[in-house]
N, C-alpha and C positions, 0 to 999 in steps of 0.2 A: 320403684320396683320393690315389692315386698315381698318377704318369706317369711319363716316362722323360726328359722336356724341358721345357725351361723357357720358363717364355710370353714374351709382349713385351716390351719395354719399359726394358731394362734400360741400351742403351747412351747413349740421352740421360739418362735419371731417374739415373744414377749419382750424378752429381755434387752430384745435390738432398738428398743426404741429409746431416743437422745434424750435423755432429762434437762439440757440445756436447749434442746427445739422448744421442749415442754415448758421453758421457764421464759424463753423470747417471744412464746404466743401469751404465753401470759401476761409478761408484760405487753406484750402491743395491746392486749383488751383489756387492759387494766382501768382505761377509759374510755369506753366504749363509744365510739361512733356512727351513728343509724344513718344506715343510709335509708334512702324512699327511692326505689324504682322500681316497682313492679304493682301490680292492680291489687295484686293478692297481699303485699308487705302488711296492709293494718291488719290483716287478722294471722298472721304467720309470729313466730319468735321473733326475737329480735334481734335486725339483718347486719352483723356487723360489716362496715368496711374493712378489707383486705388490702395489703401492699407486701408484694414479694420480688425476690430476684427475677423469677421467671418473668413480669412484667416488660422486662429488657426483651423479648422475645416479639413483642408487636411491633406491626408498623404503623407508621401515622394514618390516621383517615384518609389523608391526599394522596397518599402514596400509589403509585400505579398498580401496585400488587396487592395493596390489603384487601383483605378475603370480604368478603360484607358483613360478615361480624365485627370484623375493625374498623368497616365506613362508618356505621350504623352504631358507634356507641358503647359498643363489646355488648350488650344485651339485646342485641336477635342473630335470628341464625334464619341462612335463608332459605325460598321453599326449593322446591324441587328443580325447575327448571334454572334458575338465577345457581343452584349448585353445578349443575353439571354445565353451565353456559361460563364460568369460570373456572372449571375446570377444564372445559373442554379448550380455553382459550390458554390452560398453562401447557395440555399437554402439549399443544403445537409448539410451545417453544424447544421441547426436546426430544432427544431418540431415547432418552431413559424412562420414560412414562409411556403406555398402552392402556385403552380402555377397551372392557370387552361387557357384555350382557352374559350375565348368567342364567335368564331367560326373565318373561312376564310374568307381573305379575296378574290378578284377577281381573283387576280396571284396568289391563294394559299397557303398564309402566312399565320399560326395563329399570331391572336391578343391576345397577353398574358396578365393576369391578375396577378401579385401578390396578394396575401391576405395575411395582419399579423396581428397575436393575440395572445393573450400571450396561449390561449388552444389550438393552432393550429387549426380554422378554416377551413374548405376543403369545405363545402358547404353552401350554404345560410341558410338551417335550423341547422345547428351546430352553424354557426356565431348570427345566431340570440339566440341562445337560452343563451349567454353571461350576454345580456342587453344594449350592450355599445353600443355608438353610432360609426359608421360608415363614415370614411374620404374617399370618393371615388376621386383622383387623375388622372387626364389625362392629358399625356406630349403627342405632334407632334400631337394634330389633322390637325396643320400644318405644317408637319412635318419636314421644317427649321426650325423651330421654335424650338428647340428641349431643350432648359434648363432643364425644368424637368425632363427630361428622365435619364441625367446624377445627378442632384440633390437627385430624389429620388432612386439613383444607391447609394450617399455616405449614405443618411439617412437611408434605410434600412440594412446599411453594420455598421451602429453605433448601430442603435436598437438592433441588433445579436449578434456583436462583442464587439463595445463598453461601454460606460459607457449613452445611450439613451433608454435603455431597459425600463424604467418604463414610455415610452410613449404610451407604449398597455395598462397600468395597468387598466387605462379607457378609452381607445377610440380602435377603429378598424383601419388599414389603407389597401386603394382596389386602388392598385396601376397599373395603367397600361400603362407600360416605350414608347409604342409607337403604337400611335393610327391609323396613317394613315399609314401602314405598307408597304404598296406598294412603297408610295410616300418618305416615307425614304429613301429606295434603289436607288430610281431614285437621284442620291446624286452625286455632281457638288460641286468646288469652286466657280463656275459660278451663281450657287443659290440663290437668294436674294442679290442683289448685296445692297442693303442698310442696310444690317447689318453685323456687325462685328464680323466674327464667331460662330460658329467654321469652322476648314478650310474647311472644307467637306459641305452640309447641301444639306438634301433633299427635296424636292418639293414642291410647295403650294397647290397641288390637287390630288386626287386619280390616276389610274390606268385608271382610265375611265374617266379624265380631270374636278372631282367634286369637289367642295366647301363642305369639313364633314362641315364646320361652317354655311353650308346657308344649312342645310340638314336635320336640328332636324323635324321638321313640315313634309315634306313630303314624310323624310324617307326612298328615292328612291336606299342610295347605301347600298351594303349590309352589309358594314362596322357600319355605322348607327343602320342598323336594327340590329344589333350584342350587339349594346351600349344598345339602350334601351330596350331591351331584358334583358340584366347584371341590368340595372337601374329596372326593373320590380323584377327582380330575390334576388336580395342585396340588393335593399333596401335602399340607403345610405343615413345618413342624411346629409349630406354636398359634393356638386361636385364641385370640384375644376379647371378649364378648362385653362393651361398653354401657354401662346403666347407669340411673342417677337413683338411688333408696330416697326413705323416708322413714319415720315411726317415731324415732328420738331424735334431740339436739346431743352436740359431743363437739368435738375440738377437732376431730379428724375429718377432711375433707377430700381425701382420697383414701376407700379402701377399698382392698381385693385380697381375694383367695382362690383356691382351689379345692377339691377334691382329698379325704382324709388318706394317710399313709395306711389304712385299714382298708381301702379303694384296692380297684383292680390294676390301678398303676403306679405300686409304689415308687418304684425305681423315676419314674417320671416324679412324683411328689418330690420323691428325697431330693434333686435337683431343685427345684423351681421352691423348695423351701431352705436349702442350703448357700445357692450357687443367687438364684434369681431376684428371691425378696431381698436379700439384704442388699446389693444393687440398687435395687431400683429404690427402696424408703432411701438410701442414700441420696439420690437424687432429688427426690423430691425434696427431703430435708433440707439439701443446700440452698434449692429455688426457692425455700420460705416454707415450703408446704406442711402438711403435718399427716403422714402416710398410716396406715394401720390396716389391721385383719377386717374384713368384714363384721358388721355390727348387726345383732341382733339379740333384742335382750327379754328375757323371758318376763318379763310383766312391763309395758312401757311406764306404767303408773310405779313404779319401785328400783329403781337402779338395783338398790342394795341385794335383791333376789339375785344379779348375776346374769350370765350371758351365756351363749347356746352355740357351738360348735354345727357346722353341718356339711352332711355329707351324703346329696343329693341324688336324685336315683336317674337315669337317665331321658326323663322328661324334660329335664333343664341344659344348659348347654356344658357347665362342667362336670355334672354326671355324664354328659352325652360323650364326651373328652375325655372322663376318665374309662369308661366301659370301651371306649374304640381308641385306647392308648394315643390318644391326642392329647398332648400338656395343653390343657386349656383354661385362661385366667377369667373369671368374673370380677371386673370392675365394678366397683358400686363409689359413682360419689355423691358426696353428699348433697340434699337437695336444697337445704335452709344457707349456704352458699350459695356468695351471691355469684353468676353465672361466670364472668370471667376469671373467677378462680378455680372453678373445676374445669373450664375451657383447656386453662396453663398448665393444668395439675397433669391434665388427661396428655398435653403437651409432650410434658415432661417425662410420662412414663412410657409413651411410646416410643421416645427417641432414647432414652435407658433400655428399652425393651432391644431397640435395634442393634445397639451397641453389645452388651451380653449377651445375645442370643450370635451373634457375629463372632464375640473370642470364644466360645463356648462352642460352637457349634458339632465337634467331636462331642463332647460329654454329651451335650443334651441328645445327637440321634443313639449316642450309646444306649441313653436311657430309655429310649422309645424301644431299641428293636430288644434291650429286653422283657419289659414289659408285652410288648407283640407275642414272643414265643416262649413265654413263663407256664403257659396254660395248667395253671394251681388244680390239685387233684378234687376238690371242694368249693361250692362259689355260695358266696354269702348272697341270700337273696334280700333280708330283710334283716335292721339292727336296734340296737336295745339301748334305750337312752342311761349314762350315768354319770356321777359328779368325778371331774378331774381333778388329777393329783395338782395340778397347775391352775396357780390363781391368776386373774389378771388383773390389772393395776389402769385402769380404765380413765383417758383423756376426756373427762364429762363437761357438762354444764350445771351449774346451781339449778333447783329449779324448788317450786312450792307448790303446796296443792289448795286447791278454792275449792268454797263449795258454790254449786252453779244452780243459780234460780231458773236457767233453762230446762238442762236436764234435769236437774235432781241429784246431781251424780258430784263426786268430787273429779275436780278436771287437774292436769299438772299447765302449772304456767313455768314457762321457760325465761331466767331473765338473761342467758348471753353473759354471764360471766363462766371465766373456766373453772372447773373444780377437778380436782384428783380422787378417784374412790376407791380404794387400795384394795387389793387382798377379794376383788367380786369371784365369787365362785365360777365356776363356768361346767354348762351340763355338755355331753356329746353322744349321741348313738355313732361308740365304738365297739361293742359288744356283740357280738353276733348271736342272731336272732334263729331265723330260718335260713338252709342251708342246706344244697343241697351236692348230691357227687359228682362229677362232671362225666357227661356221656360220650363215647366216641362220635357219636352222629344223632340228627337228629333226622325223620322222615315226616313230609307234608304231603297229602294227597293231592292229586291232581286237580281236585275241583276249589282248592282253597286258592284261589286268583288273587286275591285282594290279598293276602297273605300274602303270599311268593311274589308276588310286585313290590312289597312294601321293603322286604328283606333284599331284594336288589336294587332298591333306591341305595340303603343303607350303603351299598357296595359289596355282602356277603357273598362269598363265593359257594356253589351250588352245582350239584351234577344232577341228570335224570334218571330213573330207571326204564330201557329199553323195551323192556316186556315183563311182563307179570311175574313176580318174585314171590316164592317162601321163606319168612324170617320169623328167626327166635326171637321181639324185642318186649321192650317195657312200657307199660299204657297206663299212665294217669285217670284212675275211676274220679270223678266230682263228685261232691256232693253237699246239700245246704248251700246254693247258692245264694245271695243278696246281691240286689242287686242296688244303684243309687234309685234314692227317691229324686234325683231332678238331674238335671242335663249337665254335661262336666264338659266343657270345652268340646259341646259338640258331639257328643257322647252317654250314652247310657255304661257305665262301668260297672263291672262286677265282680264280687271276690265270689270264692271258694274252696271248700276244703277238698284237700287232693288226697288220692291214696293210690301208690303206685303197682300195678302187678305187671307179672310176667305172661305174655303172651306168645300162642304161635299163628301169625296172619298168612294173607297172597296179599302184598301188595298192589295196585296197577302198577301199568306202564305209564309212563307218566310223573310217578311220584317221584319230588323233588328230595336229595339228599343232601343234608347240611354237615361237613367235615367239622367239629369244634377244634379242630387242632390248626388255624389258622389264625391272620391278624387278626380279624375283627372276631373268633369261636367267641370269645365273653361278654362281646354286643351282643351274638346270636339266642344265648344261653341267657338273659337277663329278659329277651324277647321273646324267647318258647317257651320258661320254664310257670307255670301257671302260677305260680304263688308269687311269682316277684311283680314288686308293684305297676311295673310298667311294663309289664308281659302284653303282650296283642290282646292273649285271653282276657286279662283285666278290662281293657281300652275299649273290650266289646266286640273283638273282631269275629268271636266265633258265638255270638250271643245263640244263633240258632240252634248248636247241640242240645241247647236247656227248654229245648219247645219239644213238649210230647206230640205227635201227629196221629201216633194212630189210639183207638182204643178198642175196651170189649164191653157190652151191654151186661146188666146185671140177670136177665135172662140166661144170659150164656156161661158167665164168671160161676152162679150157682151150681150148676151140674158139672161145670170143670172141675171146683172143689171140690166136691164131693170126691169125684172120681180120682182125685190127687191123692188125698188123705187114704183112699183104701188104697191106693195100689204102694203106696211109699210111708211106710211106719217111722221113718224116722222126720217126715216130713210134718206127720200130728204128732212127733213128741214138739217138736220144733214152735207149731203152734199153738199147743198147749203151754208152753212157757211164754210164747207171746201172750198168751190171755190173759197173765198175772199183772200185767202192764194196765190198769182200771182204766185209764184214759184210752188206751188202743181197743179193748173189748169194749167198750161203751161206742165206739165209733164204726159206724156200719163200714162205711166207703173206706174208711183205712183196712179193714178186714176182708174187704174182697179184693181192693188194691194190693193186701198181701200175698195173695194167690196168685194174680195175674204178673206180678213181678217174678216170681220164680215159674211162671209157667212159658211152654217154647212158646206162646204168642206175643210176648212182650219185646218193647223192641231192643235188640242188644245193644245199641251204637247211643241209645238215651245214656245224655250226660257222662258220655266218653270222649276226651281229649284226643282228637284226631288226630295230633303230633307224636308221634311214637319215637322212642329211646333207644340206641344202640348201646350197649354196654362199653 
C-alpha cells in the first residue's frame, strides 16, 4: 500500500522506542542470513531471516488445528474457500464464535464477519447489550495484503482452543478475514511483486478495478457500502484496517498510526497515542518485533531529506475514522519481511489491541462520545504542509546508490544491514489551510438521489421538508472549474472556487435537511462542503450543475445589448471598464457572453451548488 504521507503519531511516540530493541536487531543482523523463498527474492533487497518470541505462538504443521498457513510452511495463506472451510470447522467447536455476511460482493462472494464474545453474540443488539467494547478487525481490503486474515485465523483458534480465552472477558472481537473478496481470488505469485509473500497474493482492487481504500467518502462499490452498513449496525469502538507498505527498506516491521491531533477527533487521538501505542510497541517489543509510526519519507532516493507525517482526508479508512469519531488504526507492515513475521507481528498486535481496549474501555468510549458532540465552531477543510519542531531518529538500512545502464537513472541498492539516521527532519500538513464556519444544517433537493442515498449509507441522520418552504440561507456561487484530465477511481473529479452568498429561496417538499449538530455533523460537513477534498462535489457527484443547456443566438444577444446599455447607465459604465481589459475587447463571443450573463435569460441555477447553508 502506498501514500505519499505519513500518519500520526510520531512526534510524542518518538521517544518510546527501546534502544536496547534497537541494539538486539542489530546485533541479530550483524550477520545477515538470506533466506530464498519467494519467486520475487532475486530482484527484491535482501530478505533477512527472522527469529522471535512470538514464534512460540505456532503450532506444528501436524497439528489438527494449524491454520494452512502453518501446514504449508508459514509462506501461503489460503484462498477463499479453504478460509472460511476452516473456519467454519472452528466455529462449530464453540458458542463463542458466530459468522454472519455482510452482504455480496460484485462476483457474488459473501463478505464474512466473524463475531466473538464470550455470550455468543449473533447480532448487534445481543452484542450490545454485554457493554464491552467492540475491536472491529479488517484483513485484504487489499487483498495482497492479506496478514491479518491468517493472524486473526491463529488468534481466534487460541481464544476457542487455547489458553487466550479471557481476551473476550472484556472486549468484543468483529473480525472480518477478507475484505476485498473478489480481489483475493484474482491471486497470482505474480501480485505485488514488491513484497515478500505469501506465495499466492491477491489483487490491489476490486472486481470492478476499485481502490476499497480511496472508497470510504464516496462509497461507490458495494463492498464499501456492506462495511459501513456493519460499522452503522455494530457499532465498534475501535477499526482496525490491516496493509502491508512498501517504498523503502528500515528495521521496523510493524507500523501504524492514526489520524493527527489537529483531526476532528482529538480526544480519540489523545488516547490511542497516550493509553494505546505505548501498549501495544510494548508488546511487540517483547515478542522480538520492532514496532514504529508509519513510514513514509519524502524522496525514497535520500533518507536524509526526512519523513512526512500524514493526516489523511476521509477517502482513506483513518480519515474516514477520524471525521465519523471512529479511533481507527492503519496498519502497515512491512513488505521486504519475510511473511511469517509480519503474520506474528499482525498476531501480536491484535491480541495487545484486545487486552487494552478491554482495561480501558471507560476511557476510550469517554473519548469517542466526546469527540461525537464537540461540534468545533470552524472545520478545517484543507492543510498546509510544514517542518516539525520534532525530529526523528529513524530505524533504517545502509543503502548505496548505482548508476543503471538500464534506466539511465541512478537507482538505490539496499544491502540489509541496520543503520541509525538521527535527527531526520520530518514535514506535516498541520497548519490550517481552507476553513470553513460550521452551518446549523445543511439542505439537499429532492432530485439529488444519488446524493441522499449516499449520506444514508454513511449512517447520517436526516429529516424531510413536508411542503414547500421559504428560507433565508447561504449558496455557494462556483466558479473556474477544472476538471481531471483522466479517470480517478472511476471518476471524473473536479475542483472549484467557491464564493458564498446569502440568499432568499422556496424550497420543495421533499428537500432533505441535514442537522450538523450530531455524531457523524463533521462526516456530513467534510462531504457538502465544496472545497474539501473529498466533498461529493469533488468526487463528481453534481458534475451536471457545470453544463450550460440553454442558450441565445448572436441575432438575438445583438439588440438585447443594445437595448441594455440604453436603458441602464450604470450597466455601460460597467462595460466600458470591461473594455479596458484588451484581451476581453478583442474577443467577440466573451463580449456578447457578457450581456447574456447579466441578462433575465441566462440561466440562474448555472454553476450554483444546490446544497444550501443554514446559519
Amino acid at each position: 500500500m502506498r501514500f505519499k504521507h505519513l500518519s500520526a503519531t510520531i512526534l510524542v511516540s518518538l521517544a518510546s522506542y527501546s534502544a536496547i530493541a534497537n541494539d538486539e536487531a542489530a546485533s541479530q543482523l550483524a550477520e545477515p542470513k538470506i533466506a530464498n523463498t519467494y519467486i520475487n527474492d532475486k530482484i527484491l533487497p535482501p530478505a533477512i531471516e527472522w527469529h522471535g518470541k512470538s514464534e512460540a505462538l505456532l503450532l506444528g504443521a501436524d497439528d489438527e488445528w494449524a491454520t494452512p498457513f502453518e501446514k504449508n510452511g508459514l509462506k501461503t495463506s489460503p484462498n477463499y474457500a479453504e478460509t472460511f472451510a476452516w473456519l467454519d470447522k472452528l466455529v462449530a467447536q464453540t458458542d463463542k464464535l458466530n459468522k454472519v455476511s455482510l452482504g455480496k460482493s460484485p462476483q457474488g462472494r459473501d463478505i464474512w464477519m466473524i463475531i466473538a464474545s464470550s455470550e455468543g453474540a449473533d447480532t448487534p443488539a445481543v452484542l450490545a447489550e454485554n457493554g464491552k467494547p467492540s475491536v472491529l478487525v479488517q484483513a485484504g481490503i487489499h487483498s495482497g495484503e492479506i496478514d491479518g486474515k491468517d493472524a486473526g485465523m491463529m488468534l481466534l483458534r487460541d481464544i476457542v482452543l487455547g489458553n487466550k480465552g479471557a481476551l473476550l472477558d472484556n472486549a468484543n472481537l468483529l473480525f472480518v478475514p477478507i475484505f476485498s473478496v473478489d480481489g483475493h481470488e484474482r491471486s497470482s505469485q505474480y501480485n505485488r511483486v514488491n513484497q515478500r509473500g505469501p506465495v499466492n497474493m491477491g489483487w490491489r482492487t476490486t472486481a470492478n478495478n476499485l481502490n476499497l481504500n480511496r472508497d470510504y467518502a464516496k462509497a461507490d462499490t458495494l463492498e464499501m457500502q456492506h462495511m459501513l452498513q456493519a460499522i452503522n449496525e455494530w457499532q465498534p469502538d475501535l477499526y482496525i484496517d490491516i496493509h502491508v507498505t512498501d517504498g523503502i527498506d528500515y528495521q521496523y516491521d510493524v507500523t501504524f498510526g492514526y489520524n493527527l491531533p489537529q483531526g476532528l477527533s482529538p480526544a480519540s487521538y489523545a488516547w490511542l497515542e497516550k493509553s494505546y501505542r505505548p501498549a501495544i510497541e510494548s508488546a511487540l517489543t517483547r515478542q522480538g518485533h520492532i514496532p514504529g509510526p508509519l513510514v513514509f519519507a519524502i524522496d525514497n532516493t535520500d533518507i536524509t531529506k526526512g519523513m512526512s507525517l500524514w493526516n489523511p482526508s476521509p477517502r482513506y479508512s483513518n480519515g474516514y475514522g477520524d471525521a465519523r469519531h471512529l479511533p481507527t488504526i492503519l496498519i502497515e507492515n512491512h513488505s521486504l519481511k519475510p511473511y511469517k513475521q509480519r503474520v506474528l507481528g499482525t498476531y501480536v498486535m491484535l491480541e495487545a489491541t484486545l487486552k487494552i481496549v478491554g482495561q480501558q474501555a471507560t476511557k476510550l468510549k469517554s473519548a469517542i462520545k466526546q469527540d461525537k458532540f464537540r461540534y468545533p465552531p470552524r472545520v478545517t477543510l484543507t492543510w498546509k504542509q510544514v517542518q516539525q519542531k520534532q525530529s526523528w531518529d529513524f530505524k533504517g538500512m545502509e543503502y548505496r546508490m548505482e548508476a543503471s545502464p538500464i534506466s539511465g537513472n541512478e537507482i538505490v541498492r539496499w544491502t540489509g544491514v541496520p543503520k541509525l539516521y538521527p535527527n531526520l527532519p520530518v514535514i506535516a500538513n498541520t497548519v490550517p489551510d481552507i476553513s470553513v464556519t460550521r452551518p446549523s444544517a445543511y439542505y439537499i433537493p429532492p432530485q439529488w438521489t444519488e446524493v441522499i442515498e449516499r449520506l444514508q449509507i454513511h449512517g447520517i441522520r436526516m429529516t424531510r421538508l413536508h411542503q414547500p418552504t421559504k428560507m433565508k440561507l447561504q449558496q455557494y456561487e462556483l466558479s473556474s472549474p477544472k476538471f481531471s484530465s483522466k479517470d480517478y477511481e472511476g471518476r471524473q473529479t473536479v475542483k472549484a472556487e467557491a464564493r458564498l452568498e446569502s440568499i432568499e429561496t422556496k424550497l420543495p417538499s421533499g428537500t432533505v435537511r441535514i442537522d450538523t449538530q450530531q455524531p457523524l455533523g463533521d462526516l456530513a460537513i467534510l462531504l457538502l462542503e465544496p472545497q474539501s477534498p473529498d466533498s461529493l462535489l469533488q468526487w463528481g457527484f453534481f458534475n451536471p450543475i457545470f453544463t450550460r443547456t440553454e442558450y441565445i443566438e448572436n441575432y438575438a444577444v445583438e439588440p438585447l445589448a443594445a437595448q441594455m446599455l440604453k436603458d441602464d447607465p450604470k450597466l455601460k459604465l460597467a462595460f466600458d471598464i470591461a473594455l479596458k481589459d484588451e484581451e476581453f475587447a478583442a474577443d467577440p463571443k466573451a463580449r456578447l457572453r457578457w450581456f447574456y450573463e447579466r441578462s433575465p435569460y441566462y440561466d440562474n441555477q448555472y454553476q450554483k451548488y444546490p446544497v444550501l447553508r443554514e446559519k
